[in-house]
N, C-alpha and C positions, 0 to 999 in steps of 0.2 A: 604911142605903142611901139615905132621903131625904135626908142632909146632904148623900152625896157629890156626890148630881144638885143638889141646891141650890147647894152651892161652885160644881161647874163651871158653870152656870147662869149664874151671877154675877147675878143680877136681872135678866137679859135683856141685860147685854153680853158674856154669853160667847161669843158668834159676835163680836166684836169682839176681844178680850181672849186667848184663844187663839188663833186664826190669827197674831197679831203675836208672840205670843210664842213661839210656833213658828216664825217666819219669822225672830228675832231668835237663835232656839239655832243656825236651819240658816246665818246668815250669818258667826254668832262659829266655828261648827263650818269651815266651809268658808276662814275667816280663817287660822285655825290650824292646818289642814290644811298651807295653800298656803305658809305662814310655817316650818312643816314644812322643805318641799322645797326652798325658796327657799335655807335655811338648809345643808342637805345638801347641793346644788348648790355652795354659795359654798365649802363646807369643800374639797368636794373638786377646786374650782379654784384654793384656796390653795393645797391641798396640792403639786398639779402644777406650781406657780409654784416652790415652794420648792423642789421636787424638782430643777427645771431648774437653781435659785441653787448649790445644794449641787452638784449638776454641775458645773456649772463654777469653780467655788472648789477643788475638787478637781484639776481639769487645770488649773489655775493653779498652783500648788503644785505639781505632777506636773515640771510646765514649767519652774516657777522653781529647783527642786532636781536637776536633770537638768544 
């Protein structure tokens, strides 16, 4: 038990030393999140782009064999 308190202690920069690196998981965490949605956002405006393309490739063709 006295190692544990010693580790986080760090020789008196553990009030320094964790808050940053807490502050460094919550910002990679919130990166990742956002890189997430940014991500699923752009797919699913691709998707609706292509949808439109295929659309109308098909009434072109519809048109052109009519």
């Amino acid at each position: 038990m006295k190692n544990i308190v010693t580790f986080i202690n760090m020789d008196g920069y553990g009030y320094y030393v964790w808050p940053a690196f807490s502050l460094t998981i919550l910002i990679l965490l919130i990166m990742a999140i956002a890189g997430f949605l940014q991500l699923k956002s752009n797919k699913s405006a691709l998707y609706k782009i292509s949808e439109r393309k295929n659309k109308t490739r098909k009434e072109i063709k519809s048109e052109t064999q009519a």
